[in-house]
OpenMM code with the backbone's topology and positions (N, CA, C; nanometers):
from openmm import Vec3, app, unit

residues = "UNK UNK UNK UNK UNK UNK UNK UNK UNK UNK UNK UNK UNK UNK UNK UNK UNK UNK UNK UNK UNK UNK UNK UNK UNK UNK UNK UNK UNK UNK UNK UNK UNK UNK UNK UNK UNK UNK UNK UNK UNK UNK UNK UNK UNK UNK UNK UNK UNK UNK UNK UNK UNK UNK UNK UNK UNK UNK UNK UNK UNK UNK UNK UNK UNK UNK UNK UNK UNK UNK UNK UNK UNK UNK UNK UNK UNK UNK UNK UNK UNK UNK UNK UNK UNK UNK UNK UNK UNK UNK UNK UNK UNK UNK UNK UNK UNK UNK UNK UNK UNK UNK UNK UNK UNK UNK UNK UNK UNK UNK UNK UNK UNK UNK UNK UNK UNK UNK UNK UNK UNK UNK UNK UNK UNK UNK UNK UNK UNK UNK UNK".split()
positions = [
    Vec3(0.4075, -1.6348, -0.9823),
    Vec3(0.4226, -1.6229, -0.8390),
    Vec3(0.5382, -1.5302, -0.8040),
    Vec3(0.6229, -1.5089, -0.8668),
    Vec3(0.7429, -1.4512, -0.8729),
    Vec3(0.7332, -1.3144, -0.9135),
    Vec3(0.6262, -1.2520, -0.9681),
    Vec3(0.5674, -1.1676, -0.9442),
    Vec3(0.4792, -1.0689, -0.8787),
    Vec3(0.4509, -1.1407, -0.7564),
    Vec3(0.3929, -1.0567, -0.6702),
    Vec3(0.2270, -1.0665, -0.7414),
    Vec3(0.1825, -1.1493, -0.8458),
    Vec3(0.0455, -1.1324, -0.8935),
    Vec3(-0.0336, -1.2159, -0.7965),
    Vec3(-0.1606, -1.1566, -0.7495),
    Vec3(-0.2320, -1.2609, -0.7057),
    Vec3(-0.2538, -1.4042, -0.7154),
    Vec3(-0.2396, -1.5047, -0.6637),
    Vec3(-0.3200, -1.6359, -0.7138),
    Vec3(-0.4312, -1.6648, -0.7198),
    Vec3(-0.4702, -1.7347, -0.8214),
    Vec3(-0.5695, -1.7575, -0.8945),
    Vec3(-0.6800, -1.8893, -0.8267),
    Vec3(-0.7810, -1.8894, -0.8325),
    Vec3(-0.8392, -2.0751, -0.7834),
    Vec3(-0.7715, -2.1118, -0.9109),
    Vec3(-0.7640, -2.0717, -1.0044),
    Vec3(-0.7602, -2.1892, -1.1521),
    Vec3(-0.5710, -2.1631, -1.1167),
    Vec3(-0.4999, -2.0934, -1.0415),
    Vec3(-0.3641, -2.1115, -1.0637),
    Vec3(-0.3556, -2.2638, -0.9245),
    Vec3(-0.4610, -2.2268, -0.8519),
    Vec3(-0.4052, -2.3084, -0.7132),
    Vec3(-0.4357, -2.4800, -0.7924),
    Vec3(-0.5480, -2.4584, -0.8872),
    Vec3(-0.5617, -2.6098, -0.9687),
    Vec3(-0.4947, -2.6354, -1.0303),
    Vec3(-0.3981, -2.5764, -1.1085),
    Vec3(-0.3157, -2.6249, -1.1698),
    Vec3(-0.1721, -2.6416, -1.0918),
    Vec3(-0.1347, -2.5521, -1.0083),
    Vec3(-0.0486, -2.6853, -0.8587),
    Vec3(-0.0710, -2.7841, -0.7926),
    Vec3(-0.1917, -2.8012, -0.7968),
    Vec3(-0.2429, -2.9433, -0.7458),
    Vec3(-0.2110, -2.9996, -0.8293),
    Vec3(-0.2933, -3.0086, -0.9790),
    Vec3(-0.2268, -3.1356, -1.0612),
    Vec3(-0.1177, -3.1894, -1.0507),
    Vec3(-0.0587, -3.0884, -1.0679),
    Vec3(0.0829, -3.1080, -1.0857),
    Vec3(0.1857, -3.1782, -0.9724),
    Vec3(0.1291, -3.0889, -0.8472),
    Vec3(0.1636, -3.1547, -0.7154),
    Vec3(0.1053, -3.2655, -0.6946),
    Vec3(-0.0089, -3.3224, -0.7133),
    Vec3(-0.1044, -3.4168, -0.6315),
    Vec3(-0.1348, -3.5198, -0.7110),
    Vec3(-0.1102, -3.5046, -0.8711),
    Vec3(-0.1104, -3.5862, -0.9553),
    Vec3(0.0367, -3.6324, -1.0348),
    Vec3(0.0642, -3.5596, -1.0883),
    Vec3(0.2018, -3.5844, -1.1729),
    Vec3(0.3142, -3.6093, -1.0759),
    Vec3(0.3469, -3.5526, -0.9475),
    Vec3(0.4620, -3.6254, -0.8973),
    Vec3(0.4429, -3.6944, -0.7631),
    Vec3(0.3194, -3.6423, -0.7541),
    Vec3(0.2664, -3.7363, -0.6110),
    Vec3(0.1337, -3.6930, -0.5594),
    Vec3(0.0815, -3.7542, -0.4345),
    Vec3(-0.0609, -3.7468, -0.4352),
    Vec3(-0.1145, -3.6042, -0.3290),
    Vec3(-0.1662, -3.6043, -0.2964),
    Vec3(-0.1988, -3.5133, -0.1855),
    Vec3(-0.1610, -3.5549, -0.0395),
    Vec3(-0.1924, -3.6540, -0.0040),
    Vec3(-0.1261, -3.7533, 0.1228),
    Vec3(0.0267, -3.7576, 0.1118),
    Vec3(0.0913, -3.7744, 0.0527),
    Vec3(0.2542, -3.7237, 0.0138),
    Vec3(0.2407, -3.5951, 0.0498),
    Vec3(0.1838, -3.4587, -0.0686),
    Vec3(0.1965, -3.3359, -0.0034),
    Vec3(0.2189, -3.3079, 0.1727),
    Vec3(0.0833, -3.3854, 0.2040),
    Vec3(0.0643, -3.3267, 0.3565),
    Vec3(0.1719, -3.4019, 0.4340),
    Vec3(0.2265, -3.5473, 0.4065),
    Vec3(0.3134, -3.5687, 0.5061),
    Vec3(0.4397, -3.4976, 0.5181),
    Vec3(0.4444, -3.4468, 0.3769),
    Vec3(0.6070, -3.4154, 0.3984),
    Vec3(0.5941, -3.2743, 0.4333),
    Vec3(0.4845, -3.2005, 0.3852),
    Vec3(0.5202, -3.0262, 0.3931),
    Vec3(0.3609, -2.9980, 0.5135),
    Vec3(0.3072, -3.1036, 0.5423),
    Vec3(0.1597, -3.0664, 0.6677),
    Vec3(0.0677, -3.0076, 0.5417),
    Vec3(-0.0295, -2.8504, 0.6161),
    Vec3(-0.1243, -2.7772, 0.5646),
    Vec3(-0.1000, -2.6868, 0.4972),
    Vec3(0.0238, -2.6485, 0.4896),
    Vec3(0.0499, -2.5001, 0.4380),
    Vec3(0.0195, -2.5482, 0.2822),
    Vec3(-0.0135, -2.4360, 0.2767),
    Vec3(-0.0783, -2.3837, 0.1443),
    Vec3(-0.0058, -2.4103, 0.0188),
    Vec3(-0.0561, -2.4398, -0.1203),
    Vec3(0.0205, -2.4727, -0.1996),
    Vec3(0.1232, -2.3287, -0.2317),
    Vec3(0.0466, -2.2440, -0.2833),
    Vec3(0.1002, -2.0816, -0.3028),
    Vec3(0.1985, -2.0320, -0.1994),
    Vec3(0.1966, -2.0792, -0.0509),
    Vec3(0.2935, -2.0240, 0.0254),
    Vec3(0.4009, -2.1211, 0.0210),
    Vec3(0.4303, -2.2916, -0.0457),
    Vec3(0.4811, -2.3605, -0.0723),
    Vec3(0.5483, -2.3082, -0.1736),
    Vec3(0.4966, -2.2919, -0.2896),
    Vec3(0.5729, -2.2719, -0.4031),
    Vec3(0.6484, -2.1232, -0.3587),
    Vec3(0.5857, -2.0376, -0.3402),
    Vec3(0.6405, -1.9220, -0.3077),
    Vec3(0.7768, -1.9411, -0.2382),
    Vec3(0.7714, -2.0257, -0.1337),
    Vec3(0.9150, -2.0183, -0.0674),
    Vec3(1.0134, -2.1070, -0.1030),
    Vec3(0.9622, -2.1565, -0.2463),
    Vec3(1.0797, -2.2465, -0.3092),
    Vec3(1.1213, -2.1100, -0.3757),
    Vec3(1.0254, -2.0687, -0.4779),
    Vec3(1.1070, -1.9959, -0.5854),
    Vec3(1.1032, -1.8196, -0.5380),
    Vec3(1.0777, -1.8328, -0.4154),
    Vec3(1.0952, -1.6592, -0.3709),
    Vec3(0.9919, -1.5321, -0.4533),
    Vec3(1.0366, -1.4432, -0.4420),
    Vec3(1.0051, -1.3095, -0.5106),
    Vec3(1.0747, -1.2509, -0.5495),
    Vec3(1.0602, -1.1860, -0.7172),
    Vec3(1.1408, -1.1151, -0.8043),
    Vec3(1.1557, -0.9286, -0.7307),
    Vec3(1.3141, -0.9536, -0.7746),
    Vec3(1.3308, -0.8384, -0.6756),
    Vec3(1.2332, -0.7007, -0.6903),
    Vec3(1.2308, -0.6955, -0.8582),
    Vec3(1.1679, -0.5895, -0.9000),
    Vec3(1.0295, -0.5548, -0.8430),
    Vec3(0.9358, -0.6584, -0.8516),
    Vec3(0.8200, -0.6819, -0.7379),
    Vec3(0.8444, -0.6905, -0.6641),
    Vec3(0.9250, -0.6969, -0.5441),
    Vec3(0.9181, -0.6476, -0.4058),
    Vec3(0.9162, -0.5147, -0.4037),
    Vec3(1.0760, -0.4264, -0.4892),
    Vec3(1.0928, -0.2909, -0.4820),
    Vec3(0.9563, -0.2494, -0.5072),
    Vec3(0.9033, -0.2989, -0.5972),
    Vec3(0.7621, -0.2115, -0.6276),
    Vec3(0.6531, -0.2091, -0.5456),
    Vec3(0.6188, -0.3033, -0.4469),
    Vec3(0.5531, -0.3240, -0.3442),
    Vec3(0.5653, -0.2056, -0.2092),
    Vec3(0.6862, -0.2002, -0.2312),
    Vec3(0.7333, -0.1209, -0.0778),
    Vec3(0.7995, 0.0078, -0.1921),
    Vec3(0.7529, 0.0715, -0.2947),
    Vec3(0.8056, 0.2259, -0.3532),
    Vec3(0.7605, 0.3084, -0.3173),
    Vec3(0.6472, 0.3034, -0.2607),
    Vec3(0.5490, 0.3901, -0.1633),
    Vec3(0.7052, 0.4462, -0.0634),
    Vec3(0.7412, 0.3345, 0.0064),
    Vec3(0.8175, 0.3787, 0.0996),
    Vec3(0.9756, 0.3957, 0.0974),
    Vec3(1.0053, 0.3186, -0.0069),
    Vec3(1.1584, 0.3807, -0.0992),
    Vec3(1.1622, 0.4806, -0.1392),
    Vec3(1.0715, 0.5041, -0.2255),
    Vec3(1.0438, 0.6281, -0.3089),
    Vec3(1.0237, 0.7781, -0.2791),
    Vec3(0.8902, 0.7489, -0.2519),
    Vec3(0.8476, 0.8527, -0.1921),
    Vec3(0.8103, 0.9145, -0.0648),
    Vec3(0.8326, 0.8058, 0.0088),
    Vec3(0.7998, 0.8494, 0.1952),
    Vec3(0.9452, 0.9271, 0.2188),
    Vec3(0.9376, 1.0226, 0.3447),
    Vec3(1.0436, 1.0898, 0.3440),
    Vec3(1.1026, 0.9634, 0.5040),
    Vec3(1.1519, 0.8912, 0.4422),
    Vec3(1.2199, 0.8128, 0.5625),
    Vec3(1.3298, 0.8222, 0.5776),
    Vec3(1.4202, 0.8216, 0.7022),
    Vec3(1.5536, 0.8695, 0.7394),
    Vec3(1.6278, 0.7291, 0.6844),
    Vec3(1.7626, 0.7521, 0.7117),
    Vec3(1.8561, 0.5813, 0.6572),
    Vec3(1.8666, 0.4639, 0.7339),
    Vec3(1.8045, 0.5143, 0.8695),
    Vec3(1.7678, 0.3563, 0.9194),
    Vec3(1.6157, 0.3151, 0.8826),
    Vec3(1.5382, 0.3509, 0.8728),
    Vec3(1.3979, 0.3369, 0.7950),
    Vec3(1.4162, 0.2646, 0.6715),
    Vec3(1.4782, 0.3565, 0.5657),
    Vec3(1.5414, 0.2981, 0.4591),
    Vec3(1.5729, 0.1385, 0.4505),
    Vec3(1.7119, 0.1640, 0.5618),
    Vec3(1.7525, 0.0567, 0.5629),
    Vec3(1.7029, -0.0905, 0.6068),
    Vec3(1.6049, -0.0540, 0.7002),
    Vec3(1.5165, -0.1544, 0.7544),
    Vec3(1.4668, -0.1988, 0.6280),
    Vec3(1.3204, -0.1434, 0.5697),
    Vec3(1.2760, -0.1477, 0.4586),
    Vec3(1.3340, -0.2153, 0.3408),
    Vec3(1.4536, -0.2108, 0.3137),
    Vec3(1.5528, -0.2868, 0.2344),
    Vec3(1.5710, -0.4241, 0.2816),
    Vec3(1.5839, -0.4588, 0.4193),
    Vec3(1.6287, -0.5524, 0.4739),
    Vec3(1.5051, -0.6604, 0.4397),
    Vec3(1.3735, -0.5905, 0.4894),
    Vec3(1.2396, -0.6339, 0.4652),
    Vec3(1.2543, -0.7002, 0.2975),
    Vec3(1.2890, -0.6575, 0.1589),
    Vec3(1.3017, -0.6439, 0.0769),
    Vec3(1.3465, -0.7698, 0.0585),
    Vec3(1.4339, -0.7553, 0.0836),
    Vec3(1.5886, -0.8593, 0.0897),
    Vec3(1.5433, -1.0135, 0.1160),
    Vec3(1.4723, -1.0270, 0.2664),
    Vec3(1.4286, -1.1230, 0.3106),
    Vec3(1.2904, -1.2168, 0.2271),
    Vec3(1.2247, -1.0565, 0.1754),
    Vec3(1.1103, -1.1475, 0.1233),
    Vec3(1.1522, -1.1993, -0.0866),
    Vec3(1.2463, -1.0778, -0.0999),
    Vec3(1.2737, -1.1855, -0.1985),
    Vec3(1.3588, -1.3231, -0.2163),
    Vec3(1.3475, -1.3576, -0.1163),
    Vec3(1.4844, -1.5025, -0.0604),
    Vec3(1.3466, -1.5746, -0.0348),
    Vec3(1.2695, -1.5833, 0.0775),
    Vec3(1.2082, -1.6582, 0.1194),
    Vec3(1.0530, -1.6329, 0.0725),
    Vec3(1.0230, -1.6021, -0.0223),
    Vec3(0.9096, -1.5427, -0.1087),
    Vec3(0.8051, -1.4995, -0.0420),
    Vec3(0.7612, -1.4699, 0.1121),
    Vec3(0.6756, -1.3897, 0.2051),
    Vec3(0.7527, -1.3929, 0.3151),
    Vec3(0.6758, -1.3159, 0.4208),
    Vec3(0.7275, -1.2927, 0.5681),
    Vec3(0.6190, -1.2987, 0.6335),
    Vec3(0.6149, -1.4512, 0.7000),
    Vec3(0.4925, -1.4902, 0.7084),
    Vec3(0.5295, -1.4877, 0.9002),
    Vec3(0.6310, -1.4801, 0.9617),
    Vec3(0.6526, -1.4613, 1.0877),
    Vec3(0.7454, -1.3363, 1.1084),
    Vec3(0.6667, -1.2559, 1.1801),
    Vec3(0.7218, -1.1204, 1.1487),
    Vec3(0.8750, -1.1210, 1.3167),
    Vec3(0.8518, -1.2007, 1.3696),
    Vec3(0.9703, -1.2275, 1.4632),
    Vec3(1.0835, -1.1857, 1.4300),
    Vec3(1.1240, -1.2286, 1.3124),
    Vec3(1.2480, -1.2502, 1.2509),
    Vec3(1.2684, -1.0544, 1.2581),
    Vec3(1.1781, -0.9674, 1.2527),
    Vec3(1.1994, -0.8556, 1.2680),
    Vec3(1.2913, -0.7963, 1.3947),
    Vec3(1.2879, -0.8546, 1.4894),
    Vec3(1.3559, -0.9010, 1.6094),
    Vec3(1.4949, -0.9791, 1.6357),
    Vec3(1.5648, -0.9786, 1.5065),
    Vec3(1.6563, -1.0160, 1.4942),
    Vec3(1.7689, -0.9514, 1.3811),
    Vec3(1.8986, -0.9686, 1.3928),
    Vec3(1.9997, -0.8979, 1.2824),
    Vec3(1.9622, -0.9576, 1.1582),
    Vec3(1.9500, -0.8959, 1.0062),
    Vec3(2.0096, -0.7913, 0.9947),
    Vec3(1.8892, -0.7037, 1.0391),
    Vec3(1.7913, -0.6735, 1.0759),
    Vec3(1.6787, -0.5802, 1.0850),
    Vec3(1.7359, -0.4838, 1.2060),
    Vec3(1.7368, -0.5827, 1.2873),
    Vec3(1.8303, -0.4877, 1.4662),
    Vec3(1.9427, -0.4112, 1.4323),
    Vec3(2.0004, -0.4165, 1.3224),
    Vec3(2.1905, -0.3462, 1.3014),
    Vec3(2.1139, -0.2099, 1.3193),
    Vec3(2.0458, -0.1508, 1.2688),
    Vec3(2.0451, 0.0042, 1.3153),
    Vec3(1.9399, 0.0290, 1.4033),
    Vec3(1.8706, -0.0465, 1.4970),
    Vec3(1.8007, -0.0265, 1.6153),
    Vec3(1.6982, -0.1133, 1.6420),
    Vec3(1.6265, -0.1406, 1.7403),
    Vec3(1.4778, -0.2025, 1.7343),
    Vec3(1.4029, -0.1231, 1.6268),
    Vec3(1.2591, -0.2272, 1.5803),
    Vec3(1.1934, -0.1462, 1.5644),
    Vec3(1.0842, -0.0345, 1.6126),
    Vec3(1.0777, -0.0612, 1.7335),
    Vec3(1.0203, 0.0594, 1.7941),
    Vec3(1.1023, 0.1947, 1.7800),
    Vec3(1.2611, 0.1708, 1.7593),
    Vec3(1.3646, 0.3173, 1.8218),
    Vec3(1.3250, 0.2986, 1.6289),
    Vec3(1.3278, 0.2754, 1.5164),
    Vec3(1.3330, 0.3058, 1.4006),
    Vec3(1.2407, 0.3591, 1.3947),
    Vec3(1.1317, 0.3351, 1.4296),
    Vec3(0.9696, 0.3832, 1.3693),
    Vec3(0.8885, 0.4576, 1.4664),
    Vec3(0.9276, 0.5265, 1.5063),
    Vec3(0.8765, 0.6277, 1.6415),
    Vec3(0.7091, 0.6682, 1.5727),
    Vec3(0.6469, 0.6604, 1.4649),
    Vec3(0.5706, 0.6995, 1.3682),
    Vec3(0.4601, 0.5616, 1.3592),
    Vec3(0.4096, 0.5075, 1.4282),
    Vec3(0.3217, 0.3706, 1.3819),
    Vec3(0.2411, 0.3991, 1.2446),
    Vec3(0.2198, 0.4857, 1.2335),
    Vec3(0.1181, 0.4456, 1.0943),
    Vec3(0.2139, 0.4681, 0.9477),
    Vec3(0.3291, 0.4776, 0.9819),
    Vec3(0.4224, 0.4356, 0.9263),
    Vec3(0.4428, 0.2713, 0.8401),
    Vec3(0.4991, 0.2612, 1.0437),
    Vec3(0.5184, 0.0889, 1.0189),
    Vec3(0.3958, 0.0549, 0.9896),
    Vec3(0.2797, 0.0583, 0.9913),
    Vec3(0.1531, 0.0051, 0.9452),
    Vec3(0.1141, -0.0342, 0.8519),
    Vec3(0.1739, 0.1269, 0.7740),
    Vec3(0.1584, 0.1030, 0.6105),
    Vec3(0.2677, -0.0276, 0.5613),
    Vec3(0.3841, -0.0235, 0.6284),
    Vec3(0.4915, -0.1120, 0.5893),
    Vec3(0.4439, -0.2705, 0.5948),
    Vec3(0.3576, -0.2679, 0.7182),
    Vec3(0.3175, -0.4209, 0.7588),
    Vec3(0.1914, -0.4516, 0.6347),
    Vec3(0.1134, -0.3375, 0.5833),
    Vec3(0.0236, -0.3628, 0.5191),
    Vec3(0.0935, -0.4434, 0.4063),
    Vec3(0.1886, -0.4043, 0.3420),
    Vec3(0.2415, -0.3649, 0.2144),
    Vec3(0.2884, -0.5814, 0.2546),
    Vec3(0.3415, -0.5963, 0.3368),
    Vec3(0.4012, -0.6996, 0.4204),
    Vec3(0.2960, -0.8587, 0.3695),
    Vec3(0.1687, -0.8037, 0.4253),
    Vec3(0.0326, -0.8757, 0.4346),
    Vec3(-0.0102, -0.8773, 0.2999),
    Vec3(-0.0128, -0.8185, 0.2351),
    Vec3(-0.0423, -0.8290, 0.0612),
    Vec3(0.0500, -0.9129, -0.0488),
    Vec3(0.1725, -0.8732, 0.0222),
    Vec3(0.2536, -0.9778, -0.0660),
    Vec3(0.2573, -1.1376, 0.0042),
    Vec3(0.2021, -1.1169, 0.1339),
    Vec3(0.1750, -1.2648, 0.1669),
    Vec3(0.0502, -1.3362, 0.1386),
    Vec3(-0.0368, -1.2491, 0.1219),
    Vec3(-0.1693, -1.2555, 0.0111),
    Vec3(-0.1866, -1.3353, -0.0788),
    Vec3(-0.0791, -1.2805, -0.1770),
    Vec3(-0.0975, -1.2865, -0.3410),
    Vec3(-0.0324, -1.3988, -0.3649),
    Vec3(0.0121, -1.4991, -0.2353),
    Vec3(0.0605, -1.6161, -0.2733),
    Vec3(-0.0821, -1.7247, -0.2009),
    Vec3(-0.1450, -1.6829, -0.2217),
    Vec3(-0.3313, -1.7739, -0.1311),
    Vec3(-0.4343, -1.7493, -0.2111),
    Vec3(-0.4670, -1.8531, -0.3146),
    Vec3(-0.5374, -1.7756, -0.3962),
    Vec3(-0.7075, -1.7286, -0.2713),
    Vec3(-0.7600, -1.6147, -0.3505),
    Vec3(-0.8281, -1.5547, -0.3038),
    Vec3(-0.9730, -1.6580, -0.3305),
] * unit.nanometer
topology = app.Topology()
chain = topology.addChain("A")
for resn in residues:
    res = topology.addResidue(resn, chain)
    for name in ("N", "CA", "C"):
        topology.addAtom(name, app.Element.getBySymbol(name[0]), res)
């Protein structure tokens, strides 16, 4: 998970066991954590490895010609999703550290820019649901 690899049905069965059998049942699961998903559960215990994030968004580190608040946004994006292992409410975009060098409208004057960025966003929140 910590890799940014897809989940599996046979990975989401073997968190259940484990969750629903070995330390408690499924009715436990849901009272304490509701519906959310096992994969977006585990994910935001143990986050995302930095290296798989950078690699997710190198398209736009790398090689996009983006100025240093772009950059820096993008990093911030980085930052956040390897702490909290997706960015599953993009709000938080609307707030510091993302705002220190502008909204994102004054950063991204370019939408299919940010598009690609949100895509990149939606995939790593993906690969924690198995397909």
């Amino acid at each position: 998970m910590r890799g940014n690899e897809p989940l599996t049905a046979e990975d989401v069965e073997l968190l259940e066991g484990i969750l629903w059998k070995e330390i408690g049942t499924k009715a436990d699961y849901e009272q304490e954590i509701g519906k959310k998903p096992l994969g977006e559960f585990v994910r935001g215990i143990v986050g995302l490895d930095m290296r798989a994030a950078k690699d997710a968004f190198s398209e736009y580190l790398d090689g996009a010609n983006l100025d240093g608040r772009q950059i820096y946004f993008v990093n911030q994006i980085v930052e956040y999703i390897v702490k909290n292992g997706m960015m599953k409410d993009l709000s938080v975009l609307q707030e510091s550290p993302f705002t220190d060098k502008g909204s994102l409208a004054d950063i991204f004057t370019d939408l299919s820019v940010w598009m690609g960025i949100r895509k990149v966003i939606d995939r790593i929140n993906g690969n924690a649901v198995a397909a």
